[in-house]
C-alpha positions as CSV (number, residue, x, y, z in Angstrom):
1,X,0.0,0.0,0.0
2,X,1.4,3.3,-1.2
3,X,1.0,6.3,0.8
4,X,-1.8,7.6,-1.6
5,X,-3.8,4.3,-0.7
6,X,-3.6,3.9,2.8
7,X,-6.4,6.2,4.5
8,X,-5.5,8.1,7.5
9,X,-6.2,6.0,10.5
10,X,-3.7,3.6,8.6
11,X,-0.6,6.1,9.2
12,X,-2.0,7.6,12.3
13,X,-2.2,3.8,13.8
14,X,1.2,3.0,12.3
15,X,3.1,6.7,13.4
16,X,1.8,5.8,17.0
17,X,3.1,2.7,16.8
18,X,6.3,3.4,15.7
19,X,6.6,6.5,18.1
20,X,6.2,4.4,21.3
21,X,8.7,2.1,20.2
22,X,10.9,5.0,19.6
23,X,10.5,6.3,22.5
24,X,10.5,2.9,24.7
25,X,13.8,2.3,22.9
26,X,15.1,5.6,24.2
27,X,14.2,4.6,27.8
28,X,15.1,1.2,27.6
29,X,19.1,2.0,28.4
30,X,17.7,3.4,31.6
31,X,15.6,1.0,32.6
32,X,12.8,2.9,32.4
33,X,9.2,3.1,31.0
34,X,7.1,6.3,29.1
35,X,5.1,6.8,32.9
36,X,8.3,7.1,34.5
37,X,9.5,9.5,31.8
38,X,5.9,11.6,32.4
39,X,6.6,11.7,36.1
40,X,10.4,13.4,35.8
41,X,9.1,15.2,33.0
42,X,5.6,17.3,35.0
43,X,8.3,17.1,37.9
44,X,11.2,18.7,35.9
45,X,8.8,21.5,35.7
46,X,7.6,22.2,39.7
47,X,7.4,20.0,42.2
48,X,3.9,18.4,42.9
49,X,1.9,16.8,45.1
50,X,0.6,12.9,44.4
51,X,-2.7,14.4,43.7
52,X,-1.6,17.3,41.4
53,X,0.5,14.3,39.5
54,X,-2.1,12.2,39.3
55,X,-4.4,14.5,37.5
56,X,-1.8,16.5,35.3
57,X,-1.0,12.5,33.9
58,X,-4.5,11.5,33.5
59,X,-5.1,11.8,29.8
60,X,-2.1,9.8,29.3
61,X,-2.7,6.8,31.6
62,X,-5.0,4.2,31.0
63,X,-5.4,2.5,33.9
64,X,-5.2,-0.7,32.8
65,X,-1.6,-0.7,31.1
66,X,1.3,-0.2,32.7
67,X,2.8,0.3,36.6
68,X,0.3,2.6,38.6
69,X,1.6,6.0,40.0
70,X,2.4,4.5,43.3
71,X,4.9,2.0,41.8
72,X,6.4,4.7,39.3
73,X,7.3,7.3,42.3
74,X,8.9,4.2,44.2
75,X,10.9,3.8,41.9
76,X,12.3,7.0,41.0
77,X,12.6,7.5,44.6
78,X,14.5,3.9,45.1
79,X,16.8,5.4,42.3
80,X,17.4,8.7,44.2
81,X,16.0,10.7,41.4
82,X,12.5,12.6,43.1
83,X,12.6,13.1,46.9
84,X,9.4,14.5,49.1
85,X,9.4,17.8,51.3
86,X,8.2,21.3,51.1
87,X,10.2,24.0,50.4
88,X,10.1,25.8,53.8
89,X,11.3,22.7,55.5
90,X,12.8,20.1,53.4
91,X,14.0,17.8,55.5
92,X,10.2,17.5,56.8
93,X,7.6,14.8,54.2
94,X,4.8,17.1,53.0
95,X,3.8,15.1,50.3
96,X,5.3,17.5,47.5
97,X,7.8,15.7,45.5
98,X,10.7,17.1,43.8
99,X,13.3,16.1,41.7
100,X,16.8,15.8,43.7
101,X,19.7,16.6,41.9
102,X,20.3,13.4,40.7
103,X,16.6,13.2,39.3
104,X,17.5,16.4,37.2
105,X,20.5,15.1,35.6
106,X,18.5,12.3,34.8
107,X,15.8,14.2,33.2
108,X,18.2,16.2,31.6
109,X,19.9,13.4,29.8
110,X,16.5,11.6,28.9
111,X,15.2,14.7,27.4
112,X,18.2,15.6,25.1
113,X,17.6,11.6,23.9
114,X,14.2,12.2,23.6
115,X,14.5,15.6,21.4
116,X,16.8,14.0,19.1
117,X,14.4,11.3,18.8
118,X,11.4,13.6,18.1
119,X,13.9,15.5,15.9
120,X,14.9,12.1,13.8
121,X,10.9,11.4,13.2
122,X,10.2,15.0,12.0
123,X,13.2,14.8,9.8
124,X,12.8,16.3,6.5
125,X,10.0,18.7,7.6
126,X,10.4,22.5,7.9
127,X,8.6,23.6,11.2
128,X,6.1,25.2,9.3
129,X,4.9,21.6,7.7
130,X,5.0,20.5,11.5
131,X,3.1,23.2,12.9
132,X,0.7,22.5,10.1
133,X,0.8,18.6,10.4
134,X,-0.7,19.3,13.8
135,X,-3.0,21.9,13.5
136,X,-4.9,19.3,10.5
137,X,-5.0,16.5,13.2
138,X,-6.4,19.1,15.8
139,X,-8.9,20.1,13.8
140,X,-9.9,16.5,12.6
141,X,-10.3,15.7,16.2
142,X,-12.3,18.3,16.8
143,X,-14.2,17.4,14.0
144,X,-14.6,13.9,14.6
145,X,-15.6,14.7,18.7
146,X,-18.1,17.3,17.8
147,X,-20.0,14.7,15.4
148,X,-19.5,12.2,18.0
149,X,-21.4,14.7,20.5
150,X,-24.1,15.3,17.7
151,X,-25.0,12.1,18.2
């Protein structure tokens, strides 16, 4: 099937596929898995409470696949990479977790992995063609969920 032929689930299914195994191949030299990578990365950002991480990762964890949040966060703290404690008193569990210094080097390698990956699968495209790559599936998904909710 020639790129003309194949309908666009067909290349949407296929991209996705070969995007996660990008990406787990990435993580693999770490020992690590995408929801491990989503935790440093919201935490690379501020440091968050279980609850607060729970709902910023929602949309991207189905429940059913994968370790559960609990299991993820003892693991990255096992590795020394997130560690809990407020910023008044660090020393003293609050439940907001943080990246230690460790867990930022770590992130900081990942991610410079993970851009050149993303940078390797948009190869050949000028941002523009990106930008517009994603603005036509935005709009198809908003197309498709509004005629869903006309239903």
């Amino acid at each position: 099937m020639t790129g003309g032929e194949a309908p666009i689930g067909f290349w949407l299914k296929h991209l996705d596929g070969l995007l996660e195994r990008q990406l787990a191949a990435e993580l693999a030299d770490h020992g690590l898995l995408r929801r491990h990578w989503q935790v440093l990365n919201t935490l690379s950002r501020s440091p968050a409470r279980r609850g607060q991480l729970a709902e910023a990762l929602a949309p991207f964890w189905n429940d059913s696949e994968g370790p559960s949040l609990d299991e993820v966060l003892a693991a990255l703290a096992d590795r020394g990479w997130t560690a809990s404690g407020g910023a008044e008193a660090p020393d003293e569990e609050d439940g907001t977790l943080a990246l230690t210094g460790a867990g930022r080097a770590a992130h900081a390698d990942i991610a410079e992995r993970i851009a050149a990956a993303r940078a390797a699968a948009a190869d050949g495209l000028t941002p523009e063609q990106y930008a517009e790559a994603v603005r036509v599936l935005s709009v198809m998904a908003a197309n498709v969920e509004r005629a869903l909710g006309d239903r």
